[in-house]
C-alpha positions as CSV (number, residue, x, y, z in Angstrom):
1,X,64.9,132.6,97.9
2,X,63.6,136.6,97.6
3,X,62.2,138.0,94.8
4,X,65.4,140.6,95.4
5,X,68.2,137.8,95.2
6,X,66.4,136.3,92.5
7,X,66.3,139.4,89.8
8,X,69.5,140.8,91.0
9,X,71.0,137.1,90.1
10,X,69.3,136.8,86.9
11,X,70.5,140.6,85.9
12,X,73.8,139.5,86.4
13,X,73.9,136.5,84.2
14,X,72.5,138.1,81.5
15,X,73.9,141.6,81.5
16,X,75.0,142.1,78.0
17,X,76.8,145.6,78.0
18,X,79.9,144.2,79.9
19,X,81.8,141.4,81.4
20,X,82.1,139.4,78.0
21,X,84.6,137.1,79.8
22,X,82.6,136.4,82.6
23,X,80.0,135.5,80.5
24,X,82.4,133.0,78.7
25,X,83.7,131.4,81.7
26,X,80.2,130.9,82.9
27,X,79.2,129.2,79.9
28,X,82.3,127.0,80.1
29,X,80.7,125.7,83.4
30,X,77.7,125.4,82.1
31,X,79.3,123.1,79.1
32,X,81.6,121.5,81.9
33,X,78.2,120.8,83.9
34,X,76.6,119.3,80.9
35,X,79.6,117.2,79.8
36,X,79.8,115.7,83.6
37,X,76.1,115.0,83.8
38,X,75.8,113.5,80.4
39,X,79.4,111.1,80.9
40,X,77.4,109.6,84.5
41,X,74.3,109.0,82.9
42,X,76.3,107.3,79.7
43,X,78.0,105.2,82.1
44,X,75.3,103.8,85.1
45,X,73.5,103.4,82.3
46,X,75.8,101.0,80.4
47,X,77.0,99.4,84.0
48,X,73.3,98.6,84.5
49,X,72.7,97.2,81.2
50,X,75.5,94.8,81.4
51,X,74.8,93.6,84.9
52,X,71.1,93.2,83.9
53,X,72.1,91.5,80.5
54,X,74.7,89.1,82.6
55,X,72.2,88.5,85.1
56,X,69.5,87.6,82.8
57,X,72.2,85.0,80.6
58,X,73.3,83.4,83.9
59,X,69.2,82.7,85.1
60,X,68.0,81.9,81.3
61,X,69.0,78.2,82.0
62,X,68.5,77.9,86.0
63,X,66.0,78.9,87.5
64,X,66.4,81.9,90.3
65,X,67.4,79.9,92.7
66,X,67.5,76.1,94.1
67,X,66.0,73.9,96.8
68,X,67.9,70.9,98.0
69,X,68.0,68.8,101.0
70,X,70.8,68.8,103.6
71,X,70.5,64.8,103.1
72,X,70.8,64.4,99.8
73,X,67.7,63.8,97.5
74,X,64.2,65.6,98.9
75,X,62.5,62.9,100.4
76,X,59.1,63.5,99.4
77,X,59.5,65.7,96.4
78,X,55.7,66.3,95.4
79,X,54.9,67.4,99.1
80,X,57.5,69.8,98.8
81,X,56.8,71.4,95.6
82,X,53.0,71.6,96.9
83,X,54.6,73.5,100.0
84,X,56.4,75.5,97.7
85,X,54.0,76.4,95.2
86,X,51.5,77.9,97.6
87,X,54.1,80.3,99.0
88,X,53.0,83.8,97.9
89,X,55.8,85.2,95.6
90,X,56.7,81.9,94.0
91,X,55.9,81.9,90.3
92,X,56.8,78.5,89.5
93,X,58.6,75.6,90.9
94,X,60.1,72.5,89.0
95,X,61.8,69.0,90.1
96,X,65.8,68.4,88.8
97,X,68.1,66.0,88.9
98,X,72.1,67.1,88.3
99,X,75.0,64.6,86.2
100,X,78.0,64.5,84.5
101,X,78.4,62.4,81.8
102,X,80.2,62.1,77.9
103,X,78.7,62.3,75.1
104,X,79.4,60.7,71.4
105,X,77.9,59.4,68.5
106,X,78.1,55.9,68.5
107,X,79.2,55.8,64.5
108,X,81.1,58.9,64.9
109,X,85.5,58.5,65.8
110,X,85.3,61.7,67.3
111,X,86.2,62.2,71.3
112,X,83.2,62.6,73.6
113,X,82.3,65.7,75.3
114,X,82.3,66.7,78.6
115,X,78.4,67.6,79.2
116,X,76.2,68.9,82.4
117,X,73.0,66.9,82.0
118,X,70.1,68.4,83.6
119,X,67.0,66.6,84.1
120,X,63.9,68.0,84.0
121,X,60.0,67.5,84.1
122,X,59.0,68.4,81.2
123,X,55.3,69.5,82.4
124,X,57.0,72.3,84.9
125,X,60.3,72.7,83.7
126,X,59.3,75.8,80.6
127,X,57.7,77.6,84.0
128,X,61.2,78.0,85.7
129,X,63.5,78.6,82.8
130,X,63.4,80.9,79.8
131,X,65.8,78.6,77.9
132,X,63.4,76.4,76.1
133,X,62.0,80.1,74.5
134,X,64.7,79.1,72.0
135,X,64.0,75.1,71.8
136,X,63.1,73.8,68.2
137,X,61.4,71.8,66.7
138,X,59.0,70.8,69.6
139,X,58.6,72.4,72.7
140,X,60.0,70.9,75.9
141,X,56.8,69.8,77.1
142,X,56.9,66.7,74.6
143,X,60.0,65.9,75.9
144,X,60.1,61.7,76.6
145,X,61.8,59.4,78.3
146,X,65.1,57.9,75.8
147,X,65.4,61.5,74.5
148,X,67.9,64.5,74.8
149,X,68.0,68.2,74.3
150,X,71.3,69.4,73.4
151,X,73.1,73.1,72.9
152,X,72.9,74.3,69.1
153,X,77.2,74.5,69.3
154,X,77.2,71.2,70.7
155,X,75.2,69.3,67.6
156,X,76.7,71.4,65.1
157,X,80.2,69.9,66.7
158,X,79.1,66.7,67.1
159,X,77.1,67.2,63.5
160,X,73.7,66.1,65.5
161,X,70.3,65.8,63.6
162,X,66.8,65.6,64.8
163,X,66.9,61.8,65.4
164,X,70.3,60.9,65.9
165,X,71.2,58.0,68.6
166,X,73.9,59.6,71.4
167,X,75.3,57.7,73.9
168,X,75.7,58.8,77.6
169,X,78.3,57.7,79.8
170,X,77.3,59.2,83.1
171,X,80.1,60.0,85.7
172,X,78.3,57.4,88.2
173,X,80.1,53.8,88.5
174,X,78.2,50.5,89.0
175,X,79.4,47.0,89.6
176,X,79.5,45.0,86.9
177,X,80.8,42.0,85.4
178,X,84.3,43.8,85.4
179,X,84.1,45.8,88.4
180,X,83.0,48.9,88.6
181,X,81.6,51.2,85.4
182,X,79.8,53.6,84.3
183,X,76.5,53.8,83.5
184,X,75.6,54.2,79.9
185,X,72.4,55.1,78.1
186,X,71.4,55.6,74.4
187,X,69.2,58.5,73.7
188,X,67.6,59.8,71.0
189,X,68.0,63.5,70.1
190,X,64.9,65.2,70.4
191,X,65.7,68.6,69.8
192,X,68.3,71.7,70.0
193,X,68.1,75.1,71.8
194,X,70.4,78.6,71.6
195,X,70.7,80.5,75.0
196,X,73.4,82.9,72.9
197,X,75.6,81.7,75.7
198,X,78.8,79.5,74.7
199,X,78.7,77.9,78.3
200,X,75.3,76.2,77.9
201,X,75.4,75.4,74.1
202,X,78.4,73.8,74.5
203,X,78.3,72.2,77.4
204,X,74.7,71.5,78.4
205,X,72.0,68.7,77.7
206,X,68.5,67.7,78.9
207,X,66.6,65.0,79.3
208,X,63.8,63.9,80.9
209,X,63.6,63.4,85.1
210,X,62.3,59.6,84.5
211,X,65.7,58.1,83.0
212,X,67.4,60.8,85.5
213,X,65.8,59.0,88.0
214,X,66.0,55.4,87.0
215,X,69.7,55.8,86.8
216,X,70.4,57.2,89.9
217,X,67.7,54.8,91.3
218,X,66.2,57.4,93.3
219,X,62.6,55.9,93.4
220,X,60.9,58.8,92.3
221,X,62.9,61.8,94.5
222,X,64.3,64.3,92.9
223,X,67.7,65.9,93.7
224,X,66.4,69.5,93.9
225,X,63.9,71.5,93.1
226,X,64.2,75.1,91.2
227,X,62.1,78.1,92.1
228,X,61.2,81.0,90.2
229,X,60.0,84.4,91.9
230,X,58.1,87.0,90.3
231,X,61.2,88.9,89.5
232,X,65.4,88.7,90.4
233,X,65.2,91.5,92.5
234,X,62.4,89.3,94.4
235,X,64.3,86.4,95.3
236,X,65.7,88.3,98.4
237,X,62.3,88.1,100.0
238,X,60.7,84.9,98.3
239,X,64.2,82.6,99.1
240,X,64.1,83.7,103.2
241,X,59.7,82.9,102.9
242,X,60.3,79.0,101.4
243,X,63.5,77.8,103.7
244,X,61.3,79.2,106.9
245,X,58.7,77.1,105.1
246,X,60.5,73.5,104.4
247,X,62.1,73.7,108.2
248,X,66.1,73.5,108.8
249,X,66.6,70.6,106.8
250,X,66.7,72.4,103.7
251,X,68.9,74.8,101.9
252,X,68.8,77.4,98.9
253,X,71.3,78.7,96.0
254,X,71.2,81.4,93.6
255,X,73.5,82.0,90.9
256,X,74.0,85.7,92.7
257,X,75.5,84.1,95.6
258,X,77.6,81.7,93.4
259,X,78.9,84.6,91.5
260,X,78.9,87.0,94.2
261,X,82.5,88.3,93.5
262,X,81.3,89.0,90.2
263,X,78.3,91.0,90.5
264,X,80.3,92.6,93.5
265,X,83.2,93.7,90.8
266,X,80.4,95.0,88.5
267,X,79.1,97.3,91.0
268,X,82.8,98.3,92.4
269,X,83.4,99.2,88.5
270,X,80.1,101.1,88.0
271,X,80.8,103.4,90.7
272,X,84.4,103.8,90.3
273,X,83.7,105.3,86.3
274,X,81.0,107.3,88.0
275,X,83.3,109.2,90.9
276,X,86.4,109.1,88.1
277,X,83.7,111.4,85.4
278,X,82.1,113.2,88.1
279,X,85.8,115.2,88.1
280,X,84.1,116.9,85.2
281,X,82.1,118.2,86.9
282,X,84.3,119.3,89.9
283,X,86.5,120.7,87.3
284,X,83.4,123.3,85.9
285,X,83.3,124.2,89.9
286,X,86.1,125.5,89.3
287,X,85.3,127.6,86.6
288,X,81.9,128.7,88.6
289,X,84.3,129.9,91.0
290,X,86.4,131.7,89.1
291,X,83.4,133.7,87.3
292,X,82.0,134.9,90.0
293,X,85.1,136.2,91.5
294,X,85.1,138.2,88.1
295,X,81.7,138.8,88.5
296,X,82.6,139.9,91.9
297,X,85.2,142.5,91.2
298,X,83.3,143.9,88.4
299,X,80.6,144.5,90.1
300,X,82.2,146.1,93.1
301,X,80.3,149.6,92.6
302,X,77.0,147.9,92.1
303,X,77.6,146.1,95.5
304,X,78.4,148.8,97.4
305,X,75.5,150.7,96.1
306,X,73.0,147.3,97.2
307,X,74.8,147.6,100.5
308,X,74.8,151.2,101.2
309,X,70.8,151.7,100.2
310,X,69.7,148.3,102.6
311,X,70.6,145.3,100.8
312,X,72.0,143.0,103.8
313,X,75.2,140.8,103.7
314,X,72.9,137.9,104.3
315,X,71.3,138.8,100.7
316,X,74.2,139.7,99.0
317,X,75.7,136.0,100.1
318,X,72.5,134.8,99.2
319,X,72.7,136.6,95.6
320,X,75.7,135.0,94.2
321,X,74.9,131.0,95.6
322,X,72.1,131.3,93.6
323,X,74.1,132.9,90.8
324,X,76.3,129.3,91.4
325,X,73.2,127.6,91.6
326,X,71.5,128.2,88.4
327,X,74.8,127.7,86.3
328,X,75.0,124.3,87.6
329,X,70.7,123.9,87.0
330,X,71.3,124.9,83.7
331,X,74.4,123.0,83.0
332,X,72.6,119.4,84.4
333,X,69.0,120.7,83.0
334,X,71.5,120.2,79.6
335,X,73.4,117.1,80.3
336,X,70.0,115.5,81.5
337,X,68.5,116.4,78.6
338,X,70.7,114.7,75.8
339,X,72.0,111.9,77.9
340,X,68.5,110.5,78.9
341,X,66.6,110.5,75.4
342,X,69.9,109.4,73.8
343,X,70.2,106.2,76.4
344,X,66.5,105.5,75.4
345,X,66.7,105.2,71.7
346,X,70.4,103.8,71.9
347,X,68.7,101.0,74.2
348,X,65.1,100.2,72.4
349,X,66.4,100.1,68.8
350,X,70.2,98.4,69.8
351,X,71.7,100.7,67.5
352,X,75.0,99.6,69.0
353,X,76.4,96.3,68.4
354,X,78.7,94.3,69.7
355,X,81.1,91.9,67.9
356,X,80.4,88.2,68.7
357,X,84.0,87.5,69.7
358,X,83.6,89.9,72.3
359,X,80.5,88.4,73.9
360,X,78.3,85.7,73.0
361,X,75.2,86.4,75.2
362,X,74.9,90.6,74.8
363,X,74.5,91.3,70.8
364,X,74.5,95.0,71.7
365,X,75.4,97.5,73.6
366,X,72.8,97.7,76.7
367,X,71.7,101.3,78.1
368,X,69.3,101.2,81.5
369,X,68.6,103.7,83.1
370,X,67.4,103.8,87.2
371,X,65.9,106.8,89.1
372,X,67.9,106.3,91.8
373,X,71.0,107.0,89.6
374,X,69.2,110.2,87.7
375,X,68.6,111.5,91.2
376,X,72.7,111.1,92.2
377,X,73.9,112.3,89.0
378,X,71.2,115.5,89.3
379,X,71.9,116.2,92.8
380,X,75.7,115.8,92.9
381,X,76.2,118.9,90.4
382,X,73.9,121.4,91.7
383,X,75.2,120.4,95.5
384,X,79.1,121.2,93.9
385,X,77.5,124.3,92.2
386,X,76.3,125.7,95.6
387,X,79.7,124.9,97.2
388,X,81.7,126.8,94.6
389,X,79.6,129.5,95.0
390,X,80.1,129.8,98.5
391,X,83.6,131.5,98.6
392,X,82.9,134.1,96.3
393,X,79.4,134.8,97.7
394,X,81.5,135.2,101.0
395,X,83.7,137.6,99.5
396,X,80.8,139.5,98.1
397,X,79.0,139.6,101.5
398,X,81.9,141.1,103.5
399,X,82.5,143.9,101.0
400,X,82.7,147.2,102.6
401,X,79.9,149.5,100.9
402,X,82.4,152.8,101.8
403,X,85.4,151.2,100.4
404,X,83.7,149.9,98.0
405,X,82.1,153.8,96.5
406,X,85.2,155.2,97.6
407,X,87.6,153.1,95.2
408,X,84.8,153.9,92.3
């Protein structure tokens, strides 16, 4: 933009001497601007948190996703996690074995409970899941055959120590001396662990891939085997890299694809509060428009002076989209401004909590901000700015200069 459009724009927003209530309506789009900005930031940066916060519950006790065979158990199991492992990208891979069972305490006239037992190897098993961070009093890795791990909710219901006997009454039938039943071991409780998730500490239990595998009678093959990329947003690229690897006779899950509906309702929700706040800042356009139509009229003698000694239409339109322009730089120089640092502290020192009974997982309220999102939020203003601007700039440029001197 010229050096001429440029002062003549900045004149005009700060003239002092008259147009009080222009100046008032232009601050009101400026605060519009600001408030607009500052309510999309606030909320893609909440939206993100809790999809981040959701994702990161839903992998703490899977890993990011699963390799299985079309057949049924992997046939040979160490060959494929060899194959697996040296696939760039992978970061870990781990054998598991999947059943339902109850479990009670044998002295206890309490009901068993419904749990998902996962077996695991305990050497590999810490590598693909984060939720033995949280397991006490030994680490999984001394995990032995005859013990379990169980959810902190589901000893304290159960009133499980460090020691206890459980039995295990797996949903998998065998013939017996009365027909078919099903299997049941005794384990000893080795330890607990606390995802902050009521659907694993209620529900969940480990124990090592030897009895897993003894039970089943799988002679040493393991049902699947879990995978963990360097990061979620890699398992788009890794997943595609290890099924091209293992041939067509295997297949691969993620919890993403499981819950796709959700995730997909997260992101419909994110952008729905986004467009529904961004009438903020359609409603300062408004205002922008309004002001320089004032500005416009009041400065009807100026113009025709501009025009009369040179000044072309061309710069006069020119003049007042800038005018629109910097209100709405100003006003999102403002929202951007508060609404980033605030997100920032807000997120690192989780000044906001959130009740337990509200969610179990996400103690606080989660703010995360992405450039992407800063650039939409920053763009969308100043591109509404320039539009508003454009009917009154318009109206400026097709101003007769003799009309104009002649009504002065």
């Amino acid at each position: 933009m010229a050096l001429f459009e440029r002062t003549v724009a900045e004149r005009y927003l700060k003239t002092h001497r008259k147009g009080a209530f222009v100046r008032t309506m232009v601050r009101f789009a400026r605060g519009g601007t600001a408030l607009g900005v500052f309510a999309m930031v606030v909320t893609l940066a909440v939206m993100n948190g809790f999809r981040e916060e959701i994702q990161a519950t839903l992998f703490s006790a899977t890993a990011h996703f699963t390799v299985f065979h079309l057949a049924g158990d992997i046939p040979d199991t160490e060959g494929a996690l060899k194959t697996i492992r040296a696939i760039p990208g992978v970061q870990a891979a781990s054998p598991i074995r999947l059943e339902k069972g109850l479990l009670r305490r044998p002295d206890s006239e309490m009901p068993p409970e419904t749990v998902v037992v996962k077996a695991v190897d305990p050497a590999t098993a810490h590598g693909t899941s984060s939720i033995f961070d949280s397991m006490q009093p030994a680490p999984i890795e001394q995990l032995k055959e005859g013990e379990i791990v169980v959810g902190k909710e589901l000893a304290q219901r159960l009133g499980l120590k460090i020691g206890d006997t459980v039995a295990l009454a797996f949903f998998r039938l065998e013939l017996g001396l009365g027909g078919q039943q099903p299997k049941v071991a005794a384990f000893r409780v080795a330890g607990t662990f606390h995802s902050h998730s009521s659907e694993y500490d209620k529900a969940w239990a480990f124990i090592h891939l030897g009895d897993a595998m003894r039970i089943a009678r799988s002679e040493g093959r393991a049902e699947m085997i879990e995978v963990r990329a360097q990061s979620i947003d890699a398992i788009a690229e890794v997943k595609p890299r290890v099924l091209e690897t293992l041939g067509p006779a295997y297949h691969a899950t993620d919890l993403r694809e499981s819950n796709k509906s959700l995730f997909a309702a997260l992101t419909v929700e994110k952008w729905a509060f986004a467009a529904i706040l961004s009438l903020i800042v359609l409603v300062a356009a408004f205002n922008i428009v309004a002001s320089l139509v004032l500005l416009v009229t009041e400065k009807r003698r100026d113009l025709g002076v501009l025009l009369a000694l040179g000044a072309t239409p061309k710069q006069i339109q020119r003049l007042f989209e800038l005018q629109g322009l910097r209100i709405g730089v100003v006003g999102t120089a403002w929202g951007l401004g508060v609404s980033v640092p605030l997100c920032l502290i807000l997120d690192h020192f989780r000044l906001l909590k959130l009740p337990a009974a509200v969610y179990d997982f996400i103690t606080y309220m989660p703010f995360r901000l992405k450039l992407v999102d800063l650039l939409l939020v920053a763009v969308f203003p100043l591109l509404v700015s320039w539009l508003a601007a454009r009917y009154p700039a318009k109206k400026a440029a097709a101003l007769d200069p003799v009309d104009a001197l002649r009504a002065e």
